[in-house]
Every structure is written in structure tokens, then in C-alpha cells.
N, CA, C and O atoms as a GROMACS GRO file, in nm:
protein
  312
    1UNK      N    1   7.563  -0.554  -6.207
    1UNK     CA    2   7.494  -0.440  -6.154
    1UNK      C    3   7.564  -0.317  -6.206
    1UNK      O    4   7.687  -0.308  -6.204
    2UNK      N    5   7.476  -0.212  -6.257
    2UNK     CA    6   7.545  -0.118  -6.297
    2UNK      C    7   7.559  -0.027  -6.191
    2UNK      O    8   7.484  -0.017  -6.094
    3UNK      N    9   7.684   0.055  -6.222
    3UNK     CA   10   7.787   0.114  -6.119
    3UNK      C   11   7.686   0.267  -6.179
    3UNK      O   12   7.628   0.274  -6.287
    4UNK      N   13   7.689   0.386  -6.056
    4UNK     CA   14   7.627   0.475  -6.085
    4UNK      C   15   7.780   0.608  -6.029
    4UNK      O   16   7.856   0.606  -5.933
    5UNK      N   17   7.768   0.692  -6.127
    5UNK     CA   18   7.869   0.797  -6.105
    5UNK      C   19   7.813   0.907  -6.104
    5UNK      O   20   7.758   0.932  -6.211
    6UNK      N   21   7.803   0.999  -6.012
    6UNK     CA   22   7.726   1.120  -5.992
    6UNK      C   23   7.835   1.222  -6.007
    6UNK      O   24   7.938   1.197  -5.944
    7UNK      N   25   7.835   1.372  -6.104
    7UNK     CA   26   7.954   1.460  -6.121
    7UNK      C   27   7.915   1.519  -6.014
    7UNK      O   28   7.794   1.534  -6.004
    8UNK      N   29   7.993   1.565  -5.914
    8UNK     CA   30   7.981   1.706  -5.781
    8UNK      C   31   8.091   1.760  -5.839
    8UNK      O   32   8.196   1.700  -5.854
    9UNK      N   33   8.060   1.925  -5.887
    9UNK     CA   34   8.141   2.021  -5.888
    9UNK      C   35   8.041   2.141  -5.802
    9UNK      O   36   7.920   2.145  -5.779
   10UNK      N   37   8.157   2.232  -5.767
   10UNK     CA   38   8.188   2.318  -5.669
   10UNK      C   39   8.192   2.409  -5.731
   10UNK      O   40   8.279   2.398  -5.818
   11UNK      N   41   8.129   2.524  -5.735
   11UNK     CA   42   8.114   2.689  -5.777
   11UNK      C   43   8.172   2.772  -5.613
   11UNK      O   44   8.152   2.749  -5.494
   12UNK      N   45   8.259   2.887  -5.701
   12UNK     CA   46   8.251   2.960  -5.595
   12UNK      C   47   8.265   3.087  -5.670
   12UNK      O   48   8.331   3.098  -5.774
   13UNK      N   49   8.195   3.189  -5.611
   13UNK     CA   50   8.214   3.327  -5.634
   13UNK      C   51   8.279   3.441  -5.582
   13UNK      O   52   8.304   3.430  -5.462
   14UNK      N   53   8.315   3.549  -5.637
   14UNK     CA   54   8.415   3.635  -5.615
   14UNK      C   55   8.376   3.791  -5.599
   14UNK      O   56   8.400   3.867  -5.692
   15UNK      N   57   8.340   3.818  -5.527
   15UNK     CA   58   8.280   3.959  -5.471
   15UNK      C   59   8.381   4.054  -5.544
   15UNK      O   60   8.495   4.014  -5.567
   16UNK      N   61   8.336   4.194  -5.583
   16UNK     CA   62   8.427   4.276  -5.665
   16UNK      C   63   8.589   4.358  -5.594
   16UNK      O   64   8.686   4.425  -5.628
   17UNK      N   65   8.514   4.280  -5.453
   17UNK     CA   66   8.640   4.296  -5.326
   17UNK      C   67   8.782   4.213  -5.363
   17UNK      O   68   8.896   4.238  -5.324
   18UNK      N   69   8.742   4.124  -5.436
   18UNK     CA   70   8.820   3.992  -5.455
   18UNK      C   71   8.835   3.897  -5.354
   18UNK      O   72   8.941   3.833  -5.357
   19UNK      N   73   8.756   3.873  -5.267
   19UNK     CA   74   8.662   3.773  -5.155
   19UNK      C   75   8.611   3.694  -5.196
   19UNK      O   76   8.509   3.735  -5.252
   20UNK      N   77   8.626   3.571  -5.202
   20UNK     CA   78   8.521   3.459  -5.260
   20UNK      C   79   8.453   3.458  -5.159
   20UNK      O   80   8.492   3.496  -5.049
   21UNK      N   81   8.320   3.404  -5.188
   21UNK     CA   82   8.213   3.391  -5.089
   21UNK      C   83   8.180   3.261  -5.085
   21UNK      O   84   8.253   3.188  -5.151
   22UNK      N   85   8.074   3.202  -5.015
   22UNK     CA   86   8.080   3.055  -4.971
   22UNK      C   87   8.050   2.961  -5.120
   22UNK      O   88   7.980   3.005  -5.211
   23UNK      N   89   8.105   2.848  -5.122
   23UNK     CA   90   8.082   2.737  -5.218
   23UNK      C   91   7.948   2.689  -5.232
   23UNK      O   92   7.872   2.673  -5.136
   24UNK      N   93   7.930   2.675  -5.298
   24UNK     CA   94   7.823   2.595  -5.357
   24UNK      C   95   7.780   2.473  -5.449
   24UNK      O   96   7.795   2.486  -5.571
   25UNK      N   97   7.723   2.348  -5.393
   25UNK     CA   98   7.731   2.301  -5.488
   25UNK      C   99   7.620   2.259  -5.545
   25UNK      O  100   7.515   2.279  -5.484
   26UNK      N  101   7.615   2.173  -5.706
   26UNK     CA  102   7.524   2.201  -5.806
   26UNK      C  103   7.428   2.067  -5.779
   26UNK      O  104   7.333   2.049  -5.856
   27UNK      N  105   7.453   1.976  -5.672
   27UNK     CA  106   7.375   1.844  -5.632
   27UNK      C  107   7.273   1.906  -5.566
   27UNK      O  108   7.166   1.846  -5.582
   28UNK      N  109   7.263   2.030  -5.480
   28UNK     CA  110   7.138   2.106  -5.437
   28UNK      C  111   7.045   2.142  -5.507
   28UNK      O  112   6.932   2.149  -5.457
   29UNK      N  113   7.072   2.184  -5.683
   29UNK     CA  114   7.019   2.215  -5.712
   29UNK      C  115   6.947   2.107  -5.775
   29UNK      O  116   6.834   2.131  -5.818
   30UNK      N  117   6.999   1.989  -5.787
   30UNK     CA  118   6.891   1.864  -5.859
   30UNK      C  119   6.971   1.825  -5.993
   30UNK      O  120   6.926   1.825  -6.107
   31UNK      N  121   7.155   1.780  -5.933
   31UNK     CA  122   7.238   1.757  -6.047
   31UNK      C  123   7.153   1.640  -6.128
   31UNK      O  124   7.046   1.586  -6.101
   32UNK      N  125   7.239   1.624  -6.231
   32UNK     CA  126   7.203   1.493  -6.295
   32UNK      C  127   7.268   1.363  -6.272
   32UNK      O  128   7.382   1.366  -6.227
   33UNK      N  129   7.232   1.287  -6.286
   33UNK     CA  130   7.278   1.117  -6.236
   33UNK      C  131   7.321   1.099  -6.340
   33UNK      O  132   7.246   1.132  -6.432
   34UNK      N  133   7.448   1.043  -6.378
   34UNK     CA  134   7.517   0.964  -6.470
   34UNK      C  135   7.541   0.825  -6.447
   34UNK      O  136   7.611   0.780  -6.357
   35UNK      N  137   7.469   0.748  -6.550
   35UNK     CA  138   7.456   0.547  -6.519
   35UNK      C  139   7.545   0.493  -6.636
   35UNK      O  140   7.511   0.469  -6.751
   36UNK      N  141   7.646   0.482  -6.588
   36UNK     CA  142   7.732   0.380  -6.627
   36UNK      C  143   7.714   0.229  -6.656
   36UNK      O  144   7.746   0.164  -6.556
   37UNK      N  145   7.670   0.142  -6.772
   37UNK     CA  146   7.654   0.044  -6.809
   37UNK      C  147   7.821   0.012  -6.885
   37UNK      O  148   7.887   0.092  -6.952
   38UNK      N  149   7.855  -0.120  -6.849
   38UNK     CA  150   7.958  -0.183  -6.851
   38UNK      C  151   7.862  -0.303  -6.989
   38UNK      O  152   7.764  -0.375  -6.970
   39UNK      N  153   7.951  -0.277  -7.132
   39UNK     CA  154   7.904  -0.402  -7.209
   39UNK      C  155   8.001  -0.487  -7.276
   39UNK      O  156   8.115  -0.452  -7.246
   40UNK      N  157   7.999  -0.547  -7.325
   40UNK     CA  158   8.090  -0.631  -7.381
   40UNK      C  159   8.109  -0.777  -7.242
   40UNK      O  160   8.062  -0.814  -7.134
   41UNK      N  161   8.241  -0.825  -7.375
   41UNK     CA  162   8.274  -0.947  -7.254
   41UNK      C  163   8.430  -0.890  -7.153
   41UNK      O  164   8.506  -0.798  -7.186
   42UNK      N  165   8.437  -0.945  -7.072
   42UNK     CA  166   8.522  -0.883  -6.940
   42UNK      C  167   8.621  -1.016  -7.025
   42UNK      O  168   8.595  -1.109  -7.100
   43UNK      N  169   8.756  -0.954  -6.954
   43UNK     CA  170   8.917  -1.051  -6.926
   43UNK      C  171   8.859  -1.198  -6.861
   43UNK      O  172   8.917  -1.301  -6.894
   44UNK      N  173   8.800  -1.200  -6.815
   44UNK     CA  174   8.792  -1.342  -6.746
   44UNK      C  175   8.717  -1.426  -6.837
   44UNK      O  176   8.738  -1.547  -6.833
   45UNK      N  177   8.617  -1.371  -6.933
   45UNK     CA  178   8.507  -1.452  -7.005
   45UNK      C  179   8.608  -1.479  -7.123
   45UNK      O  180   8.610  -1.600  -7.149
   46UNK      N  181   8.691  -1.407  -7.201
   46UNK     CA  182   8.760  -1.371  -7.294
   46UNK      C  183   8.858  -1.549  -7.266
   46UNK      O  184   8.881  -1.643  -7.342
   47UNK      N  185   8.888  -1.522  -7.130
   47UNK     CA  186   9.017  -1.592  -7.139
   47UNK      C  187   8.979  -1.768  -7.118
   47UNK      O  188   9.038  -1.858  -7.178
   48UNK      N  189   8.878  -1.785  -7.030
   48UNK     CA  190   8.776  -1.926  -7.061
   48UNK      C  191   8.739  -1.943  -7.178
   48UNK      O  192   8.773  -2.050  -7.227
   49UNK      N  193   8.681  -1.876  -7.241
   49UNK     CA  194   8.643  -1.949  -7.374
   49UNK      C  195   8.798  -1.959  -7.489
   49UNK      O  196   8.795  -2.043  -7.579
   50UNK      N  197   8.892  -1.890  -7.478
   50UNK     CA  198   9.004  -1.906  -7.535
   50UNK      C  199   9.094  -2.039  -7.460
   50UNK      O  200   9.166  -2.111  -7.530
   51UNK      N  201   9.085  -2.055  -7.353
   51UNK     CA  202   9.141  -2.166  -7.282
   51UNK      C  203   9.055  -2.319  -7.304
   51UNK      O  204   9.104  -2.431  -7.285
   52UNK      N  205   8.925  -2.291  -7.347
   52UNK     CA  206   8.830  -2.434  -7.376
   52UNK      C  207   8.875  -2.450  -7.549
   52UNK      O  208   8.905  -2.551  -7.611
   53UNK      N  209   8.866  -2.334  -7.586
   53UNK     CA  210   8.919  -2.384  -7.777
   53UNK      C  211   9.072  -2.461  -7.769
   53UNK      O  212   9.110  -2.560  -7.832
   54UNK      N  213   9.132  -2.392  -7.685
   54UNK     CA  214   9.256  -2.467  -7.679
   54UNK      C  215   9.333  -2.632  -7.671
   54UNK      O  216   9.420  -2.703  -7.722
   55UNK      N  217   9.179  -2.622  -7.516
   55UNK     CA  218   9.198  -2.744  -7.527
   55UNK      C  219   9.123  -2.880  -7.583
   55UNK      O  220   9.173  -2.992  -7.590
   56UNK      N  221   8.997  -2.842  -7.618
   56UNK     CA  222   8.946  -2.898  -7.796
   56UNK      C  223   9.033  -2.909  -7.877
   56UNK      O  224   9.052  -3.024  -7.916
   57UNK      N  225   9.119  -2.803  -7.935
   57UNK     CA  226   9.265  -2.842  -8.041
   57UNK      C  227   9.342  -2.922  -8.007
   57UNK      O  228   9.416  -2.972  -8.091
   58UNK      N  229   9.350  -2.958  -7.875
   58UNK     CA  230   9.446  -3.051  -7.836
   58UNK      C  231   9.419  -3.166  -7.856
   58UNK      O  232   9.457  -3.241  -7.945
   59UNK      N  233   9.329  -3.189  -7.742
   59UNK     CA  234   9.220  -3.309  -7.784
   59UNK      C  235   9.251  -3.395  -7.903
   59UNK      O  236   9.288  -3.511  -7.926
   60UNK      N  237   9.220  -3.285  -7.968
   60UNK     CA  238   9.192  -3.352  -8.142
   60UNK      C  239   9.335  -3.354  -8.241
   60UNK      O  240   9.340  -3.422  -8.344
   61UNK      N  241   9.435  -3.280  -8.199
   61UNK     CA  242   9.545  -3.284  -8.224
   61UNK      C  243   9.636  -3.395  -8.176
   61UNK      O  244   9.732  -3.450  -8.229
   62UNK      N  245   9.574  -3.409  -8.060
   62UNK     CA  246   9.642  -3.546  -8.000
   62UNK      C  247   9.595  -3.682  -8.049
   62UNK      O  248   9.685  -3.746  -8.103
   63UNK      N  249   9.469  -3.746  -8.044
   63UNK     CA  250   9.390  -3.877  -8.121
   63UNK      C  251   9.418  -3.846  -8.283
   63UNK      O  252   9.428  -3.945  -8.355
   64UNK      N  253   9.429  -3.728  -8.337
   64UNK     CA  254   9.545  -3.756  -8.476
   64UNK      C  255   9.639  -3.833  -8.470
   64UNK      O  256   9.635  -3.940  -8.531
   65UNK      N  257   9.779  -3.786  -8.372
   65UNK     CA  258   9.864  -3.821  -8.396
   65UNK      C  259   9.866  -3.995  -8.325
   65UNK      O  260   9.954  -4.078  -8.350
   66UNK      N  261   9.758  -4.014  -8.243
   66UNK     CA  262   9.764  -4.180  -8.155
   66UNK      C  263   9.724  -4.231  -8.340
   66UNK      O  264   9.810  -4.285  -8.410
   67UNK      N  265   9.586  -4.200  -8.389
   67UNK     CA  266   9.559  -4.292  -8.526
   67UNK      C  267   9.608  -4.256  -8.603
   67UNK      O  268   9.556  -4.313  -8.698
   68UNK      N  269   9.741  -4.141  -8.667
   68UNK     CA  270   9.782  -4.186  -8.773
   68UNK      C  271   9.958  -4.260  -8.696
   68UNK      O  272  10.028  -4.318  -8.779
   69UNK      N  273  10.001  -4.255  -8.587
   69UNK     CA  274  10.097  -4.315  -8.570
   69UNK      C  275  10.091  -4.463  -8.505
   69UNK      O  276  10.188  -4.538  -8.516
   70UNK      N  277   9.988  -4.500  -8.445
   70UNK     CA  278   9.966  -4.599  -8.344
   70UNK      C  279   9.845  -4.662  -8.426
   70UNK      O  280   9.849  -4.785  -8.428
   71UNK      N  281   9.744  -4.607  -8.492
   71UNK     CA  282   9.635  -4.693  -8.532
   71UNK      C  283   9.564  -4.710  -8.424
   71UNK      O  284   9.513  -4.821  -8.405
   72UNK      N  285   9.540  -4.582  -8.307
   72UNK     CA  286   9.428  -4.608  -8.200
   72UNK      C  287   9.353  -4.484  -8.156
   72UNK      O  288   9.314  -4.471  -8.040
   73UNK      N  289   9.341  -4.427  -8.215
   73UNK     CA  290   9.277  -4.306  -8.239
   73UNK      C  291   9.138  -4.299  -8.247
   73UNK      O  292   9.083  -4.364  -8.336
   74UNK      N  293   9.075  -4.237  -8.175
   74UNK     CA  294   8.939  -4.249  -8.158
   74UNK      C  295   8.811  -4.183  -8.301
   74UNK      O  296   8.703  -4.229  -8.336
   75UNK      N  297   8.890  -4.062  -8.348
   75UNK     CA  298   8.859  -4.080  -8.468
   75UNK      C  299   8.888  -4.087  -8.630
   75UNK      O  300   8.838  -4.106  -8.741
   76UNK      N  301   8.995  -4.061  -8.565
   76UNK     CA  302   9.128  -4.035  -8.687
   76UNK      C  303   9.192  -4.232  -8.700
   76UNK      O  304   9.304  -4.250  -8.652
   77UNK      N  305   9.155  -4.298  -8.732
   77UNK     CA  306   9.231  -4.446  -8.782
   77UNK      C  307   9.235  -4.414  -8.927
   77UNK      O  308   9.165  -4.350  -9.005
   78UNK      N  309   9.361  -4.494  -8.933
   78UNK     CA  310   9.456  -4.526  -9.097
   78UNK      C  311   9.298  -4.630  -9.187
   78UNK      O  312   9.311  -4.675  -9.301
   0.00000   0.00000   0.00000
């Protein structure tokens, strides 16, 4: 779900008294909406699919070393 960020800034003015007079702000007048879309892949997706290659290499790193040392290797035999 995209996250929505709305800017509120605050005007204030300064009478030639040097009195500011009351604040105002610019959401009265019909600010603009700023929509934040989030893309790409996040830390968590990044780190599953790096943790499943891993252990595929293993896998297969390991039934190497059973068939070329043991001769029982599921696809790796001498």
C-alpha cells in the first residue's frame, strides 16, 4: 500500500509594526498531495532469494563431493 505524505507549511506575516499576524496555512487553500510509491525489492526479498541460491550451491556442492569421493552421489558418479 502506498504511503501518502502531505507537505503542511506555515506562512506568517509581518505588519510594518514588526507584529506578525496570525499563521496560516497552505492545506486551506487546496495544498497538493504527494504519493509516495515504494519500488524495487525490500531487505527481506533480497535476502530469501540469496539464502535459497545458497542453499542450491550446497546441495550440489555436497552430492559432488559424496560421487566423486564415495561413488554415491545422486548426480555426480565416477
Amino acid at each position: 500500500m502506498a504511503a501518502r505524505r502531505v507537505e503542511r507549511t506555515v506562512t506568517t506575516t509581518t505588519t510594518p509594526g514588526g507584529r506578525q499576524t496570525r499563521a496560516t496555512s497552505r492545506m486551506a487553500e487546496g495544498g497538493e498531495e504527494v504519493v509516495v510509491v515504494k519500488q524495487g525489492m525490500g531487505l527481506g526479498d533480497a535476502m530469501g532469494i540469496v539464502t535459497f541460491l545458497l542453499l542450491i550451491a550446497a546441495i550440489v556442492l555436497t552430492d559432488y563431493m559424496l560421487g566423486k569421493h564415495y561413488g554415491s552421489g545422486l548426480f555426480f558418479k565416477p
